[in-house]
VOPANU-485240 format. One record per atom (N, C-alpha, C): residue in one letter; atom name; x, y, z. Coordinates in pm, 1 decimal, m for minus. Layout:
% residues N
@r = a a = CA x = X y = Y z = Z
...
//
This chain:
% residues 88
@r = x a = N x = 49.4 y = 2090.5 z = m2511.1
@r = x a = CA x = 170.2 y = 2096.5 z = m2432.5
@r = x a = C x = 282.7 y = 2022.9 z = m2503.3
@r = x a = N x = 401.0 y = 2069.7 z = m2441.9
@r = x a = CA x = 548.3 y = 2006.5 z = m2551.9
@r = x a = C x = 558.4 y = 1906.9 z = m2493.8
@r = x a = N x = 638.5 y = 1824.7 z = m2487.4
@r = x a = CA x = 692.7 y = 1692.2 z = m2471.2
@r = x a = C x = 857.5 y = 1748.1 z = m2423.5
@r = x a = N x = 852.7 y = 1746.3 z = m2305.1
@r = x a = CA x = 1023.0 y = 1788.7 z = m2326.5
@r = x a = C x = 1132.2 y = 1704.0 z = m2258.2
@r = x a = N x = 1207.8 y = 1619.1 z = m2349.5
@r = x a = CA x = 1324.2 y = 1551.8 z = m2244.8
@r = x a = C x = 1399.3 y = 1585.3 z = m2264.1
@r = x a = N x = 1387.5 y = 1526.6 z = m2098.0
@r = x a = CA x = 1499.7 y = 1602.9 z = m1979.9
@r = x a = C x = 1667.7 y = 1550.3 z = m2013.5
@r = x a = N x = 1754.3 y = 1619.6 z = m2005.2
@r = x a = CA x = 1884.1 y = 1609.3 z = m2058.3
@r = x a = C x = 1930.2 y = 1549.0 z = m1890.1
@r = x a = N x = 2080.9 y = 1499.7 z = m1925.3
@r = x a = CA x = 2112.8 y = 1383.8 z = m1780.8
@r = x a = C x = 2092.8 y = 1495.6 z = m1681.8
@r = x a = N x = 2226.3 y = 1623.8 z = m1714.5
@r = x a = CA x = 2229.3 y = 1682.2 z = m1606.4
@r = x a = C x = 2068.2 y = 1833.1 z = m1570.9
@r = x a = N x = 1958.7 y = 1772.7 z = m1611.0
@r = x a = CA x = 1882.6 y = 1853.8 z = m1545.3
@r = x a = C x = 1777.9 y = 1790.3 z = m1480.8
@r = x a = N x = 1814.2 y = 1645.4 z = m1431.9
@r = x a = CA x = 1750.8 y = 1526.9 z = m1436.9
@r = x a = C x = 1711.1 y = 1522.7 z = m1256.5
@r = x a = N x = 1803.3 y = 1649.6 z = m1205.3
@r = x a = CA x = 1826.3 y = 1649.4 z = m1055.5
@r = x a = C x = 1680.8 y = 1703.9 z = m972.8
@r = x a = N x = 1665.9 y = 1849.3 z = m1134.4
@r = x a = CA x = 1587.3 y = 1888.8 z = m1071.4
@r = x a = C x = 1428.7 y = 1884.4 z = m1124.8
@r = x a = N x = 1441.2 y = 1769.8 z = m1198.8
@r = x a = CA x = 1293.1 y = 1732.8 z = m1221.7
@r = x a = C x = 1245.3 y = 1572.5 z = m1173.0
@r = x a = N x = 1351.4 y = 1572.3 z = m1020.2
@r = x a = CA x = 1305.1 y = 1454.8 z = m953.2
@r = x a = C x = 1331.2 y = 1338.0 z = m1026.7
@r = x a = N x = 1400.5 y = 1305.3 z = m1133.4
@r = x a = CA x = 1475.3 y = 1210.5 z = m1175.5
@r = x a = C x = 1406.2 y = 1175.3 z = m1329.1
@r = x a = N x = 1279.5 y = 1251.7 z = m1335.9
@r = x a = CA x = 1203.3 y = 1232.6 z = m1460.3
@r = x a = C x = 1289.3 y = 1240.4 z = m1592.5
@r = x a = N x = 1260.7 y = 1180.1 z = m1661.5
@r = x a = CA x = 1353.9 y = 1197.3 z = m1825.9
@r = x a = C x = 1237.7 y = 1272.7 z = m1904.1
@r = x a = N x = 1086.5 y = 1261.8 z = m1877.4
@r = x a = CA x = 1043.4 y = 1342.8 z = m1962.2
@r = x a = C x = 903.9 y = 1438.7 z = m1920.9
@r = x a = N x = 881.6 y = 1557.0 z = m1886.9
@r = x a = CA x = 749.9 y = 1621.3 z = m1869.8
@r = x a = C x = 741.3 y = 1718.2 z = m1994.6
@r = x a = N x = 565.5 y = 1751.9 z = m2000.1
@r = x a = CA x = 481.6 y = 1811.9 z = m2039.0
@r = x a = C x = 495.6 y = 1915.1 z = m2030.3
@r = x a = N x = 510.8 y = 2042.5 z = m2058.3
@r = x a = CA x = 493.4 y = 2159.0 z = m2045.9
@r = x a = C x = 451.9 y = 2260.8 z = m2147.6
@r = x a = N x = 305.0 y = 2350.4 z = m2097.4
@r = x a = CA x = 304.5 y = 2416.8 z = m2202.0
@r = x a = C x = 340.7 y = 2571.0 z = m2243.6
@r = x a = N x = 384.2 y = 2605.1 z = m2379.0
@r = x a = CA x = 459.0 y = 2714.6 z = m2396.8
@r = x a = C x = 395.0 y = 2738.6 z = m2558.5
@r = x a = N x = 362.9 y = 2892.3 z = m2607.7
@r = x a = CA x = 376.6 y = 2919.4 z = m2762.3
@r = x a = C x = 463.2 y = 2896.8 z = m2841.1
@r = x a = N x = 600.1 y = 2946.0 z = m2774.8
@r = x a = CA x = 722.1 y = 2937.2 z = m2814.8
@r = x a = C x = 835.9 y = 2875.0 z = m2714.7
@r = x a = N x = 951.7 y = 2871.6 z = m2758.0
@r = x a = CA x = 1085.2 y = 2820.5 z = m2671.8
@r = x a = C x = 1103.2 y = 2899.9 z = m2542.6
@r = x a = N x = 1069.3 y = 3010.1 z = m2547.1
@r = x a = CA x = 1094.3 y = 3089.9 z = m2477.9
@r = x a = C x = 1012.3 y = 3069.9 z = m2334.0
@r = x a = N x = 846.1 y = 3084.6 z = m2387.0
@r = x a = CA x = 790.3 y = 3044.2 z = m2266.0
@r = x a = C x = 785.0 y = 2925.2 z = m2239.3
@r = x a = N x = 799.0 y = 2824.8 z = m2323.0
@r = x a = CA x = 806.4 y = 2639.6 z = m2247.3
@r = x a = C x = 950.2 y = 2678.9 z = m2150.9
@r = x a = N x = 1054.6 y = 2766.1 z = m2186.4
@r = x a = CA x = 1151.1 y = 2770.4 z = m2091.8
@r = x a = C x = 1085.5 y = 2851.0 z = m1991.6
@r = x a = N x = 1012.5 y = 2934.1 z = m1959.3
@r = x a = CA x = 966.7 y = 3029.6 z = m1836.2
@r = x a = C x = 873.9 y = 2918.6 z = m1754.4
@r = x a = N x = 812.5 y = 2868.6 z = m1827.0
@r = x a = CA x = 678.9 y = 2719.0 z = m1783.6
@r = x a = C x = 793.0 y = 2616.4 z = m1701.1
@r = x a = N x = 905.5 y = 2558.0 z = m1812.0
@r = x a = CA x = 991.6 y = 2495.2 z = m1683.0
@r = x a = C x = 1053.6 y = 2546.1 z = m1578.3
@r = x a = N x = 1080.5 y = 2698.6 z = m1534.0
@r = x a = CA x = 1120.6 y = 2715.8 z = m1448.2
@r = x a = C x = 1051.5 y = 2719.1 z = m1354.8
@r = x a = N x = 908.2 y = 2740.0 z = m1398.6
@r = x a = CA x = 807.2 y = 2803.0 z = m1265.9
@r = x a = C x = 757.2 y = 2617.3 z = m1204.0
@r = x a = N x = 770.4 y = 2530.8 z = m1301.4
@r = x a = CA x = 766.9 y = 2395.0 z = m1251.4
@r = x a = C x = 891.8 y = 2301.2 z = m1186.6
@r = x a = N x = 1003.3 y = 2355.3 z = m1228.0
@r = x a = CA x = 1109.7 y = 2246.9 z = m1177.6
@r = x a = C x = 1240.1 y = 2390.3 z = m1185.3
@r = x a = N x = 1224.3 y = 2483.1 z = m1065.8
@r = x a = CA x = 1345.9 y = 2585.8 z = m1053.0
@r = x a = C x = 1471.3 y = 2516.2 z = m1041.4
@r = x a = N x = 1523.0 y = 2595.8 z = m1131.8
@r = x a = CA x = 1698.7 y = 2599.9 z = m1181.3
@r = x a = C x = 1701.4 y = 2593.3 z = m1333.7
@r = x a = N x = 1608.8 y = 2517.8 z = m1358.5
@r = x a = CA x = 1617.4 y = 2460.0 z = m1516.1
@r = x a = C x = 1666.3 y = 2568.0 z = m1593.4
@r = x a = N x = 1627.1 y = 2693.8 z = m1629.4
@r = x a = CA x = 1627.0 y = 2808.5 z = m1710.9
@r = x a = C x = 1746.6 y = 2841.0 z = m1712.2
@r = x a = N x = 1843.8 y = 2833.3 z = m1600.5
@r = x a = CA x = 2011.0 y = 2884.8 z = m1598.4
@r = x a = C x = 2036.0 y = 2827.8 z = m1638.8
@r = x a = N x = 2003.0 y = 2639.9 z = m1648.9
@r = x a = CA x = 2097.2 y = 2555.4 z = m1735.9
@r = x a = C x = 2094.2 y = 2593.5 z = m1898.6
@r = x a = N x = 1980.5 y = 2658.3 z = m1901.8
@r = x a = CA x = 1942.6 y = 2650.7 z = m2061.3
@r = x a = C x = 1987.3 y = 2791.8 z = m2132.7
@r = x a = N x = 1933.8 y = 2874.4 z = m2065.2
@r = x a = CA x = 1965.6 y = 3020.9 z = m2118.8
@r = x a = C x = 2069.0 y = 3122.4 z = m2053.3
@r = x a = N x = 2142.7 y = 3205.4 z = m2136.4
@r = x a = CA x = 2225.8 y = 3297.3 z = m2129.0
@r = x a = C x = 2185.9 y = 3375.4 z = m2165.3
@r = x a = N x = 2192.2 y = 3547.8 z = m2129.2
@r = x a = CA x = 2177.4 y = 3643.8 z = m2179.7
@r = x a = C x = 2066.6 y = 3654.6 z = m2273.5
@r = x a = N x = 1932.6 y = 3599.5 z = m2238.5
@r = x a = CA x = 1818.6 y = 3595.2 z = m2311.5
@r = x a = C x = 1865.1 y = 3501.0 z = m2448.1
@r = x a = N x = 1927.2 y = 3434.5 z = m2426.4
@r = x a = CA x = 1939.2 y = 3318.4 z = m2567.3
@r = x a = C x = 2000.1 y = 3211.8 z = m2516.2
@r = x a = N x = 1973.2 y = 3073.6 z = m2562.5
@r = x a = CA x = 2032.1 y = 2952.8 z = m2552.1
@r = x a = C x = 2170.3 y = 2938.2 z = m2539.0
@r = x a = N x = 2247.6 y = 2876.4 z = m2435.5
@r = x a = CA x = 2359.5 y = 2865.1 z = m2376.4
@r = x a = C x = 2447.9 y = 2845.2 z = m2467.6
@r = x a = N x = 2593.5 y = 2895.0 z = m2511.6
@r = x a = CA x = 2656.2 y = 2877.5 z = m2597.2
@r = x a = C x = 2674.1 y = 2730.5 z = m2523.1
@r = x a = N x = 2684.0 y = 2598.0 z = m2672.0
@r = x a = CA x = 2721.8 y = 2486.7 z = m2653.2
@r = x a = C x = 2589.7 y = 2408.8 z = m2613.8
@r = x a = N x = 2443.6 y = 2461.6 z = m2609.4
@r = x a = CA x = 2359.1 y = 2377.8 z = m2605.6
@r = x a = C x = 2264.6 y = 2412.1 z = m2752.7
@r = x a = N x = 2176.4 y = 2335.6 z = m2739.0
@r = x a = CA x = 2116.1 y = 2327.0 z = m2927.1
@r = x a = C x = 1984.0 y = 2277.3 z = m2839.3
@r = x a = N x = 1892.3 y = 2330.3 z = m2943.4
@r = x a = CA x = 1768.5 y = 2280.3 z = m2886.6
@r = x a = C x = 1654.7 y = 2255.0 z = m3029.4
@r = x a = N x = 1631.6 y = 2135.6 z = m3021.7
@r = x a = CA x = 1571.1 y = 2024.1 z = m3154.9
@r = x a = C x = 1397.5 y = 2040.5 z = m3106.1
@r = x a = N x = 1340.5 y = 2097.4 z = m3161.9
@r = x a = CA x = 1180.9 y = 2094.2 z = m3172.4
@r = x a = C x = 1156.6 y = 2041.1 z = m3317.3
@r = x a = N x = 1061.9 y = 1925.7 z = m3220.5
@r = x a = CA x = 1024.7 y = 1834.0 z = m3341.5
@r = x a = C x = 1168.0 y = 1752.4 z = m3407.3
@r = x a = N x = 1194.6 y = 1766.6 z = m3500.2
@r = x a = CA x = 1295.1 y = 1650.8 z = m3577.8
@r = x a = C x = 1399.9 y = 1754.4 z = m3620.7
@r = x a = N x = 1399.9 y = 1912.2 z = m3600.8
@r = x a = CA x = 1485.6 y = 1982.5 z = m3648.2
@r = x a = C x = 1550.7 y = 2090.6 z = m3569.8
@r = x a = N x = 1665.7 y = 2150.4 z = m3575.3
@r = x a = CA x = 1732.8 y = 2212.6 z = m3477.7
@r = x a = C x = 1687.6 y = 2358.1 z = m3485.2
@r = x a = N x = 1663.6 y = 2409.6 z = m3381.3
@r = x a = CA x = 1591.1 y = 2609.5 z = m3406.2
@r = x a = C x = 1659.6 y = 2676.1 z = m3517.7
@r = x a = N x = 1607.8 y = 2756.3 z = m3551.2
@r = x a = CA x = 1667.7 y = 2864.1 z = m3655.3
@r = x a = C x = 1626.9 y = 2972.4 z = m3565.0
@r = x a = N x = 1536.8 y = 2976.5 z = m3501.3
@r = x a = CA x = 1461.5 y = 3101.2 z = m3430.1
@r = x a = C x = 1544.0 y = 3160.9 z = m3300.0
@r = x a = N x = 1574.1 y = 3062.0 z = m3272.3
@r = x a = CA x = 1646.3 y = 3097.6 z = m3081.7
@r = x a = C x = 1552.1 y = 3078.9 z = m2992.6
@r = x a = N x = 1480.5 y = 3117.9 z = m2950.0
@r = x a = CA x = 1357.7 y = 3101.1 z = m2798.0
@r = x a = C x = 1256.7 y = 3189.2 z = m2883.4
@r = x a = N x = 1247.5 y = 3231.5 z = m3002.5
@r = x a = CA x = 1119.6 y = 3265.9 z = m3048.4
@r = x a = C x = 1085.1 y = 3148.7 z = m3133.8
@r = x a = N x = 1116.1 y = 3054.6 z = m3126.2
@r = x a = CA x = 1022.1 y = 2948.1 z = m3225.0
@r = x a = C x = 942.6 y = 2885.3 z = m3145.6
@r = x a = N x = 896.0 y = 2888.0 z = m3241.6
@r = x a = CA x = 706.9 y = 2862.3 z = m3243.5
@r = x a = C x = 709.7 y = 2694.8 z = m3219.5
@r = x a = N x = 608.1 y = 2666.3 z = m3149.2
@r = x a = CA x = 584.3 y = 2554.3 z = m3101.4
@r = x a = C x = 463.8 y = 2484.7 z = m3103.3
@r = x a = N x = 441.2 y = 2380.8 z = m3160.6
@r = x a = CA x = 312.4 y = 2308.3 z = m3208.9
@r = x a = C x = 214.8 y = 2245.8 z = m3063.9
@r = x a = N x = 142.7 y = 2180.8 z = m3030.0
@r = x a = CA x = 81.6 y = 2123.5 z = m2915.4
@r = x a = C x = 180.7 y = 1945.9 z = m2963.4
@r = x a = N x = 175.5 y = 1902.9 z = m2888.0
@r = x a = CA x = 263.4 y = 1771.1 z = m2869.6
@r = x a = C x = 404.8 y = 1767.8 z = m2944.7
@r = x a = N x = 446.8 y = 1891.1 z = m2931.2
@r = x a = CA x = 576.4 y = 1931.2 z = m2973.4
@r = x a = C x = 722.0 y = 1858.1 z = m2895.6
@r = x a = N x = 781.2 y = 1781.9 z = m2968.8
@r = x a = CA x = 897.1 y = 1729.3 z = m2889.7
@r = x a = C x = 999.5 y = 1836.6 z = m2898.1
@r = x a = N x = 1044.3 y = 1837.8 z = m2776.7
@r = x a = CA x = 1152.3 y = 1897.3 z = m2766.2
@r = x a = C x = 1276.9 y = 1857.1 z = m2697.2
@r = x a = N x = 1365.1 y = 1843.8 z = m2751.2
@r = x a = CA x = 1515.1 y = 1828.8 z = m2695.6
@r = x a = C x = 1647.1 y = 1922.5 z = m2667.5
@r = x a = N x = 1692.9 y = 1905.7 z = m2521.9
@r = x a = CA x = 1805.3 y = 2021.3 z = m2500.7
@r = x a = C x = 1916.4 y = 1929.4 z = m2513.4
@r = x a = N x = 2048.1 y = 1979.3 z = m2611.7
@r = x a = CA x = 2135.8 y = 1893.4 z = m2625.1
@r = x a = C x = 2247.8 y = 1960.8 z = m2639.4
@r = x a = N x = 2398.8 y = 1907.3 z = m2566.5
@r = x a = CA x = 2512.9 y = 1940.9 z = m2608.0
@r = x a = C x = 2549.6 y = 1965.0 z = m2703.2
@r = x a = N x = 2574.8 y = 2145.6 z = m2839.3
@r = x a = CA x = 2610.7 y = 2059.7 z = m2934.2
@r = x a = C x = 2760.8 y = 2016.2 z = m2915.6
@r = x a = N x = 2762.0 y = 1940.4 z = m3022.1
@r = x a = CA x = 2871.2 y = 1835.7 z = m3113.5
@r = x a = C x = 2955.7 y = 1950.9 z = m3203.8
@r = x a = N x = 3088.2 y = 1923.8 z = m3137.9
@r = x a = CA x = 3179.6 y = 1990.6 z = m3258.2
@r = x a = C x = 3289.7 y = 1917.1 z = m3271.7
@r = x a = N x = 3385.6 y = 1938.0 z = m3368.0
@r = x a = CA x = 3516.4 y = 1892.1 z = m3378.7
@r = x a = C x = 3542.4 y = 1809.4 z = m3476.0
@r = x a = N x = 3632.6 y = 1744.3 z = m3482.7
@r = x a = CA x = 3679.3 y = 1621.6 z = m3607.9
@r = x a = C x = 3850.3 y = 1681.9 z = m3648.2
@r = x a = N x = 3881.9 y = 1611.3 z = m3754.2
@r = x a = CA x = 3948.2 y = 1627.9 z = m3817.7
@r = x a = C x = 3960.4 y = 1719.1 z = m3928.4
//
C-alpha cells in the first residue's frame, strides 16, 4: 500500500489525518481507492481523467512523467501538491 499525504485542503475529508495507506497499481487506482475511502477526494485531484491543472503529484522522491498511469511500488510515498510557478 502507498503512503499518501494528505494535502491541508483535503484534510476535511480524511477526518483531519495528514497521512493514510492506500492501496493502488498505479496513480490512477490509489486515486479510485481514495475515493471509495474518504469521498470527495478524487474531484480535488482529477480533471477530465488527468491531474488538476495546478496540482503535481511526487511518487517516491520524483514528480510523474506518466499522469495517473504511473506505476506504483508497495510503500510508495506519495504527495499531492500545488505546483509552483512564477519568478522573475
Amino acid at each position: 500500500m502507498a503512503n499518501v499525504f494528505v494535502p491541508y485542503n483535503m484534510r476535511k475529508l480524511t477526518g483531519g489525518k495528514t497521512q493514510v495507506r492506500v492501496p493502488g497499481k498505479n496513480l490512477r487506482e490509489l486515486i479510485e481507492n481514495l475515493e471509495k475511502a474518504f469521498p470527495g477526494t478524487k474531484e480535488l485531484i482529477v480533471e477530465d481523467d488527468r491531474l488538476k491543472p495546478g496540482l503535481a503529484a511526487i511518487v517516491g522522491e520524483q514528480p510523474t512523467r506518466q499522469g495517473l498511469m504511473t506505476k506504483l511500488d508497495d510503500d510508495t510515498e506519495v504527495h499531492f501538491l500545488p505546483a509552483i510557478s512564477g519568478g522573475a
